[in-house]
CHARMM-style PDB file with segment names, atoms N, HN, CA, C and O in Angstrom:
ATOM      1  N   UNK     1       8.880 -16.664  -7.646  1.00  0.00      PROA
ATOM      2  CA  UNK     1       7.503 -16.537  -8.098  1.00  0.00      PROA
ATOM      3  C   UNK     1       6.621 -15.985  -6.989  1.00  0.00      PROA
ATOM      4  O   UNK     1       5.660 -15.269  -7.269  1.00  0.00      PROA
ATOM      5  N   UNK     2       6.893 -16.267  -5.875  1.00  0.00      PROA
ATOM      6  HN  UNK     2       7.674 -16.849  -5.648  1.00  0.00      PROA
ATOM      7  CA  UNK     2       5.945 -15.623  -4.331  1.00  0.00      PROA
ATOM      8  C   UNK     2       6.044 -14.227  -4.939  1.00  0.00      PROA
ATOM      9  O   UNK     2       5.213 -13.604  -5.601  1.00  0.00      PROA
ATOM     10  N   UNK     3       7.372 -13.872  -4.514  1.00  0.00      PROA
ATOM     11  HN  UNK     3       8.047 -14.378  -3.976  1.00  0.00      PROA
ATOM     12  CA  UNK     3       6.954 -12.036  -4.684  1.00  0.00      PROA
ATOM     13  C   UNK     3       6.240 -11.387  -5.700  1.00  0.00      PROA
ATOM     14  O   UNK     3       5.370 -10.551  -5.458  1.00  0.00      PROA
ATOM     15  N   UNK     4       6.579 -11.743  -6.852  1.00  0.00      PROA
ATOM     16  HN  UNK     4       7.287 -12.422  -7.048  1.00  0.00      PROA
ATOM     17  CA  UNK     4       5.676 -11.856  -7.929  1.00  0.00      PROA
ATOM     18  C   UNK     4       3.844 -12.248  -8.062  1.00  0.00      PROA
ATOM     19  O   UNK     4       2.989 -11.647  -8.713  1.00  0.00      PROA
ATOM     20  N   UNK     5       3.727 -13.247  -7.341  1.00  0.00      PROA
ATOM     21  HN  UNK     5       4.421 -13.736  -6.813  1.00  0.00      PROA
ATOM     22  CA  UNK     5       2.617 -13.637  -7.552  1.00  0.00      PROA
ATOM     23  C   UNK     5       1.797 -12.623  -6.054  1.00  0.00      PROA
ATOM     24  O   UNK     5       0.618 -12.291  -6.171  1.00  0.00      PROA
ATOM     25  N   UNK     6       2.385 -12.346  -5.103  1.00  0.00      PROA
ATOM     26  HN  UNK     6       3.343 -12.616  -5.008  1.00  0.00      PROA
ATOM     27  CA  UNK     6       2.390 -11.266  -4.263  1.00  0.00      PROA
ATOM     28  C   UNK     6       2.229  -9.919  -4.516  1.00  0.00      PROA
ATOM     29  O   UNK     6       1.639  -9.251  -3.667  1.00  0.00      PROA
ATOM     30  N   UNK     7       2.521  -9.544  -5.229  1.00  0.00      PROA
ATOM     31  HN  UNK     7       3.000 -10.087  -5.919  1.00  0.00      PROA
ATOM     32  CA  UNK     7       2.582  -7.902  -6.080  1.00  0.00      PROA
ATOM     33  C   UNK     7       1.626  -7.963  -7.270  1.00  0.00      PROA
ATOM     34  O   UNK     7       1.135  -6.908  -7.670  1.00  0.00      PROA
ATOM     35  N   UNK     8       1.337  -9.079  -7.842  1.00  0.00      PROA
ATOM     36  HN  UNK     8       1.736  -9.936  -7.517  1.00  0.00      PROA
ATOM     37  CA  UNK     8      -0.238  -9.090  -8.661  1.00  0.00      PROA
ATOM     38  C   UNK     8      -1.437  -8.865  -7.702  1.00  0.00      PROA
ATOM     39  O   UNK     8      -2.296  -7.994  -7.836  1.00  0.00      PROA
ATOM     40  N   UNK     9      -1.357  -9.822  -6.677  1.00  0.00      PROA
ATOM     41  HN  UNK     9      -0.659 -10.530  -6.568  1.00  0.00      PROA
ATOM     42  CA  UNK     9      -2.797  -9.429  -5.631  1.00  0.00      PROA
ATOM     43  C   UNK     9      -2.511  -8.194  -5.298  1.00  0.00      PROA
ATOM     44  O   UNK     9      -3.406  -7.412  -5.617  1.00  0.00      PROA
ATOM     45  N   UNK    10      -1.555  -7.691  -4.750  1.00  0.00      PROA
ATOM     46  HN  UNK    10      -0.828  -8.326  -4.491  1.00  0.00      PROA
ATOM     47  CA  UNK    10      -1.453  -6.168  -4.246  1.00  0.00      PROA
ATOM     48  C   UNK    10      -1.992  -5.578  -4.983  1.00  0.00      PROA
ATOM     49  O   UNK    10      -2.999  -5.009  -4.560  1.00  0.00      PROA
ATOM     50  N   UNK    11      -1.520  -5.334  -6.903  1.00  0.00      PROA
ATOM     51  HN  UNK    11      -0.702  -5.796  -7.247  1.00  0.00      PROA
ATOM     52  CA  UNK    11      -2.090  -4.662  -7.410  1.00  0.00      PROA
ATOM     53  C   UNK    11      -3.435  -4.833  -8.085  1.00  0.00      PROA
ATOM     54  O   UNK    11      -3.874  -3.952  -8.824  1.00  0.00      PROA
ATOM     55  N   UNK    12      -4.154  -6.060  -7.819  1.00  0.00      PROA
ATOM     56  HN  UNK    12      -3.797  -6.775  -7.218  1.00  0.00      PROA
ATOM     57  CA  UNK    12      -5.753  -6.381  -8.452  1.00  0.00      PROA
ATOM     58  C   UNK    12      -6.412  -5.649  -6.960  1.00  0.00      PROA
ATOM     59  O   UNK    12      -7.481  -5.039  -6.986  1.00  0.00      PROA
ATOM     60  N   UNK    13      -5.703  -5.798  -5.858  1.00  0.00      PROA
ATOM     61  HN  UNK    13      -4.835  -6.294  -5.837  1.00  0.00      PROA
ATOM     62  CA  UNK    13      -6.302  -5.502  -4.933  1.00  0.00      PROA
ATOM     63  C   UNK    13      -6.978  -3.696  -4.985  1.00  0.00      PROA
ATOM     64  O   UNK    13      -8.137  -3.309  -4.841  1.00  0.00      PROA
ATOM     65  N   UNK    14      -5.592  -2.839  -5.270  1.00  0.00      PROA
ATOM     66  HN  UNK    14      -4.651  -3.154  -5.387  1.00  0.00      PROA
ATOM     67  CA  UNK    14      -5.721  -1.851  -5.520  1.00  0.00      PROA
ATOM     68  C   UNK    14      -6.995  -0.935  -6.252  1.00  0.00      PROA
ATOM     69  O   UNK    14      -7.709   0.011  -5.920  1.00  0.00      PROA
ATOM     70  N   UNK    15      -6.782  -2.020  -7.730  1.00  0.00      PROA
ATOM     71  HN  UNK    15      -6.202  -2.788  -8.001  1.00  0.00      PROA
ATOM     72  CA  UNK    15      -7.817  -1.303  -8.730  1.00  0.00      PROA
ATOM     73  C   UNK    15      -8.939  -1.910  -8.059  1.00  0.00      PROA
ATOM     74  O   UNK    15      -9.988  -1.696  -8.665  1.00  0.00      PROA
ATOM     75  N   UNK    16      -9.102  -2.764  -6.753  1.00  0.00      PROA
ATOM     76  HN  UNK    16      -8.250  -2.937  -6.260  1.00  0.00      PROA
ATOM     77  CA  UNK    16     -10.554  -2.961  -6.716  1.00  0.00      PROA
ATOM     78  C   UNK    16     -11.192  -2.408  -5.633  1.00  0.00      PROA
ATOM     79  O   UNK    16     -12.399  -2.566  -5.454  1.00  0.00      PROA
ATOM     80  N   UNK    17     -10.213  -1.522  -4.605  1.00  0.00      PROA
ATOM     81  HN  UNK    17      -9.232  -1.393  -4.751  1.00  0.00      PROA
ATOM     82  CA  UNK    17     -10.511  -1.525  -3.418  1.00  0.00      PROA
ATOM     83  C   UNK    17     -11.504  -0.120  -3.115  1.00  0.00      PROA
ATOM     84  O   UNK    17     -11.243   0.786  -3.907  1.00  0.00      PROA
ATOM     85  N   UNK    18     -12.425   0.166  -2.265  1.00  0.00      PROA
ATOM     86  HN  UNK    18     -12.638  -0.569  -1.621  1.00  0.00      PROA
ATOM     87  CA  UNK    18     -12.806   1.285  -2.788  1.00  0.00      PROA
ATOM     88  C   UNK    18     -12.272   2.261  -1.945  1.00  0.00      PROA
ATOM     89  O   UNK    18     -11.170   1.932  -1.508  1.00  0.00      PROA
ATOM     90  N   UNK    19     -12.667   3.325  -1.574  1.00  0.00      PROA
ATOM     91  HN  UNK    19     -13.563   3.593  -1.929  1.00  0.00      PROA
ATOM     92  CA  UNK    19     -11.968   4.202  -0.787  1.00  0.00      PROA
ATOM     93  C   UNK    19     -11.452   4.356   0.444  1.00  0.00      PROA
ATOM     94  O   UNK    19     -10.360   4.755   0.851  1.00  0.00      PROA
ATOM     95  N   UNK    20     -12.884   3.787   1.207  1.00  0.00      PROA
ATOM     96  HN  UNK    20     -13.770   3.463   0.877  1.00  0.00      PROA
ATOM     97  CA  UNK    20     -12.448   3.277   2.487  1.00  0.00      PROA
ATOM     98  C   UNK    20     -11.388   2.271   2.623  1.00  0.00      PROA
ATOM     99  O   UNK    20     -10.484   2.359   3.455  1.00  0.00      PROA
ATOM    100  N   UNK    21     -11.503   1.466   1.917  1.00  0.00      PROA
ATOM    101  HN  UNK    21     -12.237   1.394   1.242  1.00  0.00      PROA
ATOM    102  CA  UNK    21     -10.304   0.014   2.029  1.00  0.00      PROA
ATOM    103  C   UNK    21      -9.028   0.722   1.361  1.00  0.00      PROA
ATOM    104  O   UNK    21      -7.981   0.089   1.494  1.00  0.00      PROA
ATOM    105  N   UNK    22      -8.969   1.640   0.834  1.00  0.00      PROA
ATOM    106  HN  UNK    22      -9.819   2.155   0.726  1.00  0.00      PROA
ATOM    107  CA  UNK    22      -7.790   2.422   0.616  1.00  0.00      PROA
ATOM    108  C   UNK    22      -6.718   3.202   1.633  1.00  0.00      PROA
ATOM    109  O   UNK    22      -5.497   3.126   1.763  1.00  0.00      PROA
ATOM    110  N   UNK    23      -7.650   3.908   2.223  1.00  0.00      PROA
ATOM    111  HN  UNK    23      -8.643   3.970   2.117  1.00  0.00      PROA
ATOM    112  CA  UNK    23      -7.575   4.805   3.671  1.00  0.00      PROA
ATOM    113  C   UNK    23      -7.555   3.500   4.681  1.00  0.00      PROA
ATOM    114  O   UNK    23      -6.628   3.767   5.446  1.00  0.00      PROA
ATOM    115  N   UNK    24      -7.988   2.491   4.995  1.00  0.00      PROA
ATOM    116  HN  UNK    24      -8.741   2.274   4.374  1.00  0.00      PROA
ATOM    117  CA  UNK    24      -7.979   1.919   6.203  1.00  0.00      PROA
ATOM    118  C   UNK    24      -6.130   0.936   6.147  1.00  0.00      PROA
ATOM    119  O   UNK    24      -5.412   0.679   7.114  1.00  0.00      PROA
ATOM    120  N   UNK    25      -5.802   0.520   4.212  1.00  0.00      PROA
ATOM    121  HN  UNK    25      -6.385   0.729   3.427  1.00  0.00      PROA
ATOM    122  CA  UNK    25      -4.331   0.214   4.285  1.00  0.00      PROA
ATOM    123  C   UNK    25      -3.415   1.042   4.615  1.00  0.00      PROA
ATOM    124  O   UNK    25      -2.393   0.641   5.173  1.00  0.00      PROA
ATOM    125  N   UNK    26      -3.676   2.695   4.249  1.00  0.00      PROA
ATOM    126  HN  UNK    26      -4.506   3.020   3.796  1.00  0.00      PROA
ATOM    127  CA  UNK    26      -2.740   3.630   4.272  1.00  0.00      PROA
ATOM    128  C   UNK    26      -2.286   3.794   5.790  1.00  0.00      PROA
ATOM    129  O   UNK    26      -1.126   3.746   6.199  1.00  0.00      PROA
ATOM    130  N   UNK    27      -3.408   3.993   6.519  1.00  0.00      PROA
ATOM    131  HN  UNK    27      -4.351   4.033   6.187  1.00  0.00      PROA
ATOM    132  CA  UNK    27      -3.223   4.832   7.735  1.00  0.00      PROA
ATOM    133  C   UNK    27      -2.446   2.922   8.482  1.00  0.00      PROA
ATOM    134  O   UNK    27      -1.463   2.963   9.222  1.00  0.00      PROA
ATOM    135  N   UNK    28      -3.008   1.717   8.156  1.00  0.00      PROA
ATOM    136  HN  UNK    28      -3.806   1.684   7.555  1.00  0.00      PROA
ATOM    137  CA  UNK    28      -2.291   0.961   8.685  1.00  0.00      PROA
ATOM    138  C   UNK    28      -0.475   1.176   8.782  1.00  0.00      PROA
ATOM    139  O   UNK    28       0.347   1.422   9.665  1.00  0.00      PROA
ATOM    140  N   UNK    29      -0.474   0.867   7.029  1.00  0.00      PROA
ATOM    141  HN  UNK    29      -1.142   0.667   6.312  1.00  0.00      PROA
ATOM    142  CA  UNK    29       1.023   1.099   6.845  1.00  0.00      PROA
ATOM    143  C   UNK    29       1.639   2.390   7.558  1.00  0.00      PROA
ATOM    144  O   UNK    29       2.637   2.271   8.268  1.00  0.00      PROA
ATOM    145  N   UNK    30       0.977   3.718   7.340  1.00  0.00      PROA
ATOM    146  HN  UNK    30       0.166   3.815   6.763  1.00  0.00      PROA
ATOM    147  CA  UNK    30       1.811   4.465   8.372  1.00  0.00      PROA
ATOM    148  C   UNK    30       1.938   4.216   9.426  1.00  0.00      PROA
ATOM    149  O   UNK    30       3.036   4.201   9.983  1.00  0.00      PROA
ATOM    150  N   UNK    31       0.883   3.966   9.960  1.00  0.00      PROA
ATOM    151  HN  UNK    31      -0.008   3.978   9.507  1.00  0.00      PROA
ATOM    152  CA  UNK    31       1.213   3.465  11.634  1.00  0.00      PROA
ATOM    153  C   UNK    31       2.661   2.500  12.131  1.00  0.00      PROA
ATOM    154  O   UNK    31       3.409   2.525  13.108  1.00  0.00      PROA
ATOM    155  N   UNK    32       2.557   1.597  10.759  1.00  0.00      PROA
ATOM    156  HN  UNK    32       1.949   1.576   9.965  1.00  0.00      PROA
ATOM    157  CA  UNK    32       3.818   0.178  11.291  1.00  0.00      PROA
ATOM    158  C   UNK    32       4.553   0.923  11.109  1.00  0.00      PROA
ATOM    159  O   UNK    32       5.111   1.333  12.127  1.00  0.00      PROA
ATOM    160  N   UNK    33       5.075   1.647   9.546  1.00  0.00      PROA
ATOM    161  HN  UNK    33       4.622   1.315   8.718  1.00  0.00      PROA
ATOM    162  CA  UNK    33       6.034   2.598   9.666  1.00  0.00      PROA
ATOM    163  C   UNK    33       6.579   3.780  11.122  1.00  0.00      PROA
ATOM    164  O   UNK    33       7.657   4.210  11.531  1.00  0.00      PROA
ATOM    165  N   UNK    34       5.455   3.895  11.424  1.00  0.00      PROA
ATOM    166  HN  UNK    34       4.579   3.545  11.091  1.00  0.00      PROA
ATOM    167  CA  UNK    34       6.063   5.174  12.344  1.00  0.00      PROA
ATOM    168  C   UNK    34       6.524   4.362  13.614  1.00  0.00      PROA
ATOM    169  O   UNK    34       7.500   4.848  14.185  1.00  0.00      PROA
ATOM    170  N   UNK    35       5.977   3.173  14.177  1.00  0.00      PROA
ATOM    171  HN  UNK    35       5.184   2.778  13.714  1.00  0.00      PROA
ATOM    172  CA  UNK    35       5.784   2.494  15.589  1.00  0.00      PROA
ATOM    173  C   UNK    35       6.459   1.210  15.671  1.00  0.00      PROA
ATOM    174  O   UNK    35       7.300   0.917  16.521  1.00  0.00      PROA
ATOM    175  N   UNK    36       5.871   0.168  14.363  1.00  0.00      PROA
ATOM    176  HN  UNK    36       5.188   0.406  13.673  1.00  0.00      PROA
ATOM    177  CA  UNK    36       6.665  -0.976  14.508  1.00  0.00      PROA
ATOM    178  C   UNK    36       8.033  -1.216  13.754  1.00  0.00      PROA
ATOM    179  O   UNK    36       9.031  -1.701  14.288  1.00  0.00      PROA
ATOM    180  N   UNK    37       7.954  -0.863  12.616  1.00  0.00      PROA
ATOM    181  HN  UNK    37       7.144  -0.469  12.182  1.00  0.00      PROA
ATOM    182  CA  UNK    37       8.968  -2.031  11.543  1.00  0.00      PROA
ATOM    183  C   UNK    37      10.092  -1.240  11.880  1.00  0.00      PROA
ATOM    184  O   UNK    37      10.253  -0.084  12.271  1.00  0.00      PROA
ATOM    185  N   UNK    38      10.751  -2.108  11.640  1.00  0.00      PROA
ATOM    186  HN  UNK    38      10.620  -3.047  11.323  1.00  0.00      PROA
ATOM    187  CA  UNK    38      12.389  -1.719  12.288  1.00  0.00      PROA
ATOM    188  C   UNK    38      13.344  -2.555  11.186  1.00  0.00      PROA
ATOM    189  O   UNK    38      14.508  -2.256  11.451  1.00  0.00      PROA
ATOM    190  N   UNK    39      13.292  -3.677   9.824  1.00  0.00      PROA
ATOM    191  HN  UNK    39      12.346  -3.920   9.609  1.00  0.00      PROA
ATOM    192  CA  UNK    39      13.757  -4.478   9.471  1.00  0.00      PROA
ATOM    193  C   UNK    39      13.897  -3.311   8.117  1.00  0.00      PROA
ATOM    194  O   UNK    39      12.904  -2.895   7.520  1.00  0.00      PROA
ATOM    195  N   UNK    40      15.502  -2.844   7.742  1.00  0.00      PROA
ATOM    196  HN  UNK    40      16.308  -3.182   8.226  1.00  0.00      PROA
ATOM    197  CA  UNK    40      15.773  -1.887   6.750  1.00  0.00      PROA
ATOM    198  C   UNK    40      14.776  -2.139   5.170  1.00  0.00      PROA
ATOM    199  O   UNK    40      14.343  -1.279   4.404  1.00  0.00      PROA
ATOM    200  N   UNK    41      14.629  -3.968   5.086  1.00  0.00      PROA
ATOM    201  HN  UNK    41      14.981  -4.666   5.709  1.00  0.00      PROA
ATOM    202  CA  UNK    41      13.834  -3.957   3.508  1.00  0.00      PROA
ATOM    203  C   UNK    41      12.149  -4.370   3.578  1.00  0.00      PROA
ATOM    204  O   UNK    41      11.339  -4.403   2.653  1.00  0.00      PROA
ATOM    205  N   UNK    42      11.936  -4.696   5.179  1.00  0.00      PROA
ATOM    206  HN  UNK    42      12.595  -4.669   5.931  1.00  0.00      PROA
ATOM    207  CA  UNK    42      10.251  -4.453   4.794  1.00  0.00      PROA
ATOM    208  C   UNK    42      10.254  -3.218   5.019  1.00  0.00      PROA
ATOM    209  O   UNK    42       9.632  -2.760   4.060  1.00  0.00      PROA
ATOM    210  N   UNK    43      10.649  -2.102   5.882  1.00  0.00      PROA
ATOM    211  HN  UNK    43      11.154  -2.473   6.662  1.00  0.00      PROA
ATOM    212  CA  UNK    43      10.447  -0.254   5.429  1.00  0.00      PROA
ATOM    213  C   UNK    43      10.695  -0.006   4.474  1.00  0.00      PROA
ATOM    214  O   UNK    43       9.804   0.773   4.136  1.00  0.00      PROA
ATOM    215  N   UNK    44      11.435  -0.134   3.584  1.00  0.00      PROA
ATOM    216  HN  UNK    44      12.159  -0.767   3.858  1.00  0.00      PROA
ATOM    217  CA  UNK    44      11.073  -0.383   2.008  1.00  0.00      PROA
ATOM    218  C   UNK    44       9.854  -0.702   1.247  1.00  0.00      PROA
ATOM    219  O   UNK    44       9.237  -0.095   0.372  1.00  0.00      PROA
ATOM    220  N   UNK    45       9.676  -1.907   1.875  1.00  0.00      PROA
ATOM    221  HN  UNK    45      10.177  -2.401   2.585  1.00  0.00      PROA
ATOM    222  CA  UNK    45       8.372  -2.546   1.203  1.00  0.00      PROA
ATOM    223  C   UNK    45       7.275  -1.534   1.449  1.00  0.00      PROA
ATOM    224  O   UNK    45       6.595  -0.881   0.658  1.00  0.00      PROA
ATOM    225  N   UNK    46       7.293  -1.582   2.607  1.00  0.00      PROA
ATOM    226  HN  UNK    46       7.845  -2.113   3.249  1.00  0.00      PROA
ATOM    227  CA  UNK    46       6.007  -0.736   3.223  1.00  0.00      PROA
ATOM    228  C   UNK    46       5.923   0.843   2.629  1.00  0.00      PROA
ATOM    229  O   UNK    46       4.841   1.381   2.396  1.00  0.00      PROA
ATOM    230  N   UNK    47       7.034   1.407   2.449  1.00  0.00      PROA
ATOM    231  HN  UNK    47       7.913   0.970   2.638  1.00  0.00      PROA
ATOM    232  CA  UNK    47       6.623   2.485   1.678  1.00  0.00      PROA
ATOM    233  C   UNK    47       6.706   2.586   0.528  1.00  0.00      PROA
ATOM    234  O   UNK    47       6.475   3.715   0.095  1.00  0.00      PROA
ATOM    235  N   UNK    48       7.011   1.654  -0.340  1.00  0.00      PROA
ATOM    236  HN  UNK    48       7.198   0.737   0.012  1.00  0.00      PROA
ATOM    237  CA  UNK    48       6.686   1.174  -1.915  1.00  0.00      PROA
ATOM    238  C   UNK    48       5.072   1.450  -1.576  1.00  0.00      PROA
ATOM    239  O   UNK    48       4.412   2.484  -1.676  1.00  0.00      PROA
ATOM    240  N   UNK    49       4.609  -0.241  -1.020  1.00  0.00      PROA
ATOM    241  HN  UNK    49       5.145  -1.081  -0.938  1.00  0.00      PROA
ATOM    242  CA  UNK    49       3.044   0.383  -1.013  1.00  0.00      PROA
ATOM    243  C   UNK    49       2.059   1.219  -0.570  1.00  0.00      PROA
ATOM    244  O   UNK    49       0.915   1.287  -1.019  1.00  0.00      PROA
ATOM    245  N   UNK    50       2.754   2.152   0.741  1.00  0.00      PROA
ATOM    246  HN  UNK    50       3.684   2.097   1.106  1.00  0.00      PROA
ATOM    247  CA  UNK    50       1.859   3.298   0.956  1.00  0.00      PROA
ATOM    248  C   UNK    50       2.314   4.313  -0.244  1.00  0.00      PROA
ATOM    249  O   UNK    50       1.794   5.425  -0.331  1.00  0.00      PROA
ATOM    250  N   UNK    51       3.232   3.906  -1.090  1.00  0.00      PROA
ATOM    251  HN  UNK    51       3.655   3.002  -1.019  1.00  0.00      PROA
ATOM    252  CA  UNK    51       3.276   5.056  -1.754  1.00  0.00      PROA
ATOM    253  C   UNK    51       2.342   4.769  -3.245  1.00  0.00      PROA
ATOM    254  O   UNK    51       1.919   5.666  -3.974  1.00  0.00      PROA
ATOM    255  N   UNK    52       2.227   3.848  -3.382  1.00  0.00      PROA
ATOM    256  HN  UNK    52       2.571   3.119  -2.790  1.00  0.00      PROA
ATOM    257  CA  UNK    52       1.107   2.733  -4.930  1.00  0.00      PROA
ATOM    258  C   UNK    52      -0.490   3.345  -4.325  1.00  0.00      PROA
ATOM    259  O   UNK    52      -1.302   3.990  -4.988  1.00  0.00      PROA
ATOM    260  N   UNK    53      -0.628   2.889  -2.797  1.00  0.00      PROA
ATOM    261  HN  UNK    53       0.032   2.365  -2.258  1.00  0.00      PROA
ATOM    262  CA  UNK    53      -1.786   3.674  -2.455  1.00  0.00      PROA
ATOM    263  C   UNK    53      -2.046   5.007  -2.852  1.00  0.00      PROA
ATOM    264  O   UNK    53      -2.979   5.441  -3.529  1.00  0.00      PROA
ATOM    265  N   UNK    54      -0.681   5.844  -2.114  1.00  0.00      PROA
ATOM    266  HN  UNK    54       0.077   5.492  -1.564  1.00  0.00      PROA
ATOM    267  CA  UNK    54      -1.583   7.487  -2.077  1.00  0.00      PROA
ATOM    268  C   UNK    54      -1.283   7.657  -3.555  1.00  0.00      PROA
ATOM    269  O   UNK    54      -1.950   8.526  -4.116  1.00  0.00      PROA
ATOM    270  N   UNK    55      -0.300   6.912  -4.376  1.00  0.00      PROA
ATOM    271  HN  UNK    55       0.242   6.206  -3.920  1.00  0.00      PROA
ATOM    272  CA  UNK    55      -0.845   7.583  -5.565  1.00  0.00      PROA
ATOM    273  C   UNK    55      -2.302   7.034  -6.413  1.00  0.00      PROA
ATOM    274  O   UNK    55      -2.798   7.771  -7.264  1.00  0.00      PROA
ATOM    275  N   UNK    56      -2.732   6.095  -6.190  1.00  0.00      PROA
ATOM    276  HN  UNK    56      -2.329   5.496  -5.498  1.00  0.00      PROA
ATOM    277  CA  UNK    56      -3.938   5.263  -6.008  1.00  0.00      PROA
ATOM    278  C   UNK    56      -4.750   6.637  -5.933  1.00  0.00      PROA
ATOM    279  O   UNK    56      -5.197   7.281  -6.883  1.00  0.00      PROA
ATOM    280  N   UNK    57      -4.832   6.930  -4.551  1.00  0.00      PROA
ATOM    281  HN  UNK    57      -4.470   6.407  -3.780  1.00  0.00      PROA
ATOM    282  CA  UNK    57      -6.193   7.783  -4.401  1.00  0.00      PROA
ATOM    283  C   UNK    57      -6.028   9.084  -4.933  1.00  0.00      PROA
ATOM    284  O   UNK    57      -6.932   9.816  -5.335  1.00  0.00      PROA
ATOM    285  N   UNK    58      -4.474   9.394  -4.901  1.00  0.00      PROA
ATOM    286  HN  UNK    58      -3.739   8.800  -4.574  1.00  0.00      PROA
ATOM    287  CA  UNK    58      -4.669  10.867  -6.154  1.00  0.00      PROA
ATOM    288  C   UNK    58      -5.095  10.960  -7.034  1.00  0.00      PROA
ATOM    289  O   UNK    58      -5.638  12.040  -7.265  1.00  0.00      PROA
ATOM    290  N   UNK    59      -5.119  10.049  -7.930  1.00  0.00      PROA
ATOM    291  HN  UNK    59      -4.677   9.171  -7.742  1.00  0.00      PROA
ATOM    292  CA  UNK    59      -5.435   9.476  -9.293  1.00  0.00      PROA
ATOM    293  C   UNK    59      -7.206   9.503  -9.160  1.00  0.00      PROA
ATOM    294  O   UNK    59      -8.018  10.102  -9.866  1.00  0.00      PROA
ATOM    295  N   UNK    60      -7.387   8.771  -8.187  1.00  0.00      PROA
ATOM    296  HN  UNK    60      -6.728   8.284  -7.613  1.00  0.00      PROA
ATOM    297  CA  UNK    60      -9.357   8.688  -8.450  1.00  0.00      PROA
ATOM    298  C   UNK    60      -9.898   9.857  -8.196  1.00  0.00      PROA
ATOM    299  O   UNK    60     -11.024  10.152  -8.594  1.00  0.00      PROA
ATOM    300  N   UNK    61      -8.975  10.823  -7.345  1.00  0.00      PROA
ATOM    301  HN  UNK    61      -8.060  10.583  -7.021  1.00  0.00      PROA
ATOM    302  CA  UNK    61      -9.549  12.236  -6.625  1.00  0.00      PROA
ATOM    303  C   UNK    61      -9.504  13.170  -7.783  1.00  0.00      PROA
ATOM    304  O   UNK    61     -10.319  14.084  -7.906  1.00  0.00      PROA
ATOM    305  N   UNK    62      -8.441  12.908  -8.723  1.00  0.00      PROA
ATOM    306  HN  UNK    62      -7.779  12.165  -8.623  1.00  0.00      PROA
ATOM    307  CA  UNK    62      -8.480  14.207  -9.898  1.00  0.00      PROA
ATOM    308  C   UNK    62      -9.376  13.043 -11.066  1.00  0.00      PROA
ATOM    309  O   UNK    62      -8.831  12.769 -12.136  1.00  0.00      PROA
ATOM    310  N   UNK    63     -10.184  12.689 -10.859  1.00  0.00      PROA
ATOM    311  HN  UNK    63     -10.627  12.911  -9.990  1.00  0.00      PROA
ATOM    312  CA  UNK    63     -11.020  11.723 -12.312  1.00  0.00      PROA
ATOM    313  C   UNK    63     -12.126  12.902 -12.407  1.00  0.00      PROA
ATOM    314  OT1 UNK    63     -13.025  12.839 -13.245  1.00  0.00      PROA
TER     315      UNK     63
END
């Protein structure tokens, strides 16, 4: 139920966040990606959700 109940806030978070708070998760997650995470299934994780983001802001950019 964690991961689950984990991936609902992610995604209420999403539809609520506005642009800036969009851009300030993205450029986070790339950063860990490029510098820290080293563990094969949170780099997974992490680019599941930089990828929910940038499609996030593609989506509001073509409205």
């Amino acid at each position: 139920m964690g991961a689950l109940y984990d991936m609902g806030a992610f995604y209420r978070w999403l539809e609520q966040a506005n642009e800036r708070d969009l851009a300030r998760k993205r450029d986070l997650l790339a950063h860990a990606l490029a510098y820290k995470l080293t563990e094969e299934s949170v780099i997974a994780d992490a680019k599941f959700l930089l990828r929910k983001i940038e499609e996030e802001m593609l989506a509001r950019a073509m409205r």
